[in-house]
N, C-alpha and C positions, 0 to 999 in steps of 0.2 A: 544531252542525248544519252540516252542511254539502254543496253537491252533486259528482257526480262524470262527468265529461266520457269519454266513450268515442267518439274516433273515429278515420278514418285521417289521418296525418301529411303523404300525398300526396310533391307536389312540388313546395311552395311553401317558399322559405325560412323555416326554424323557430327562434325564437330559443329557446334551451334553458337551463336552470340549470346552471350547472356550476361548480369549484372557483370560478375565476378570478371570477365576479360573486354568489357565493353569498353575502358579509356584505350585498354594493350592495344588495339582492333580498331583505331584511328587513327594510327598512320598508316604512311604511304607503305607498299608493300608489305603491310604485318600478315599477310595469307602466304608468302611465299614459302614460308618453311613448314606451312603448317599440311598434316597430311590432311587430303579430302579425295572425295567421291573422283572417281570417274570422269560419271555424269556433269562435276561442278566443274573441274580440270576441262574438260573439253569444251565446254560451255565458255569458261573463259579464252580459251587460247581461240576459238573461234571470233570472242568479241575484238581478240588483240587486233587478228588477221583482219576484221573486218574496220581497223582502229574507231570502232564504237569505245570510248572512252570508261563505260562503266555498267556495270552488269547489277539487276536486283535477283538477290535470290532469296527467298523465303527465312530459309535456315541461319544465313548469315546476313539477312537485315531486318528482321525481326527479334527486339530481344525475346529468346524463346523462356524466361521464366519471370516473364513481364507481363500479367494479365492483362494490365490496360495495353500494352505497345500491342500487344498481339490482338487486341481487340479493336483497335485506333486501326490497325493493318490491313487485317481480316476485311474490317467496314469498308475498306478502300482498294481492294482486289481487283475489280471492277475500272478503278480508274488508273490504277500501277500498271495492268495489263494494255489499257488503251493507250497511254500517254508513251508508251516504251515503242523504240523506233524499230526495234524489230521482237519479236517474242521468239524462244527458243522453245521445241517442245519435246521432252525425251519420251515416247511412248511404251520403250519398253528397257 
């Protein structure tokens, strides 16, 4: 189970998955110390409260300088969104 974050990225610095920290960013709480959005903080503390065990969020499960992952992804939007037991939606 698990839920799926849909919002805009803005123009707040983003920290992103990519080659260079993708083994770091495999364990268990390797996001705790790390700063992020808001938008992504709330998003999670929401999945805690709701104990949805695990949140997708674009930024941080896409590797972002991975042309095929982001392309394998992208292709699969469609089903990331439907298969997620709740969708989160930040509209502004």
């Amino acid at each position: 189970n698990y839920a799926a974050l849909s919002y805009v990225w803005g123009r707040v610095e983003q920290f992103m998955l990519c080659r260079s920290n993708y083994d770091e960013l495999q364990g268990e709480n390797s996001l705790g110390g790390r700063r992020l959005p808001d938008t992504i903080r709330d998003a999670m503390d929401l999945c805690s409260a709701l104990r949805i065990p695990y949140i997708w969020i674009d930024s941080l499960c896409i590797i972002q300088d991975n042309l095929h992952d982001k392309y394998v992804h992208i292709n699969n939007m469609d089903r990331i969104y439907q298969r997620a037991v709740l969708t989160i939606v930040s509209a502004a």
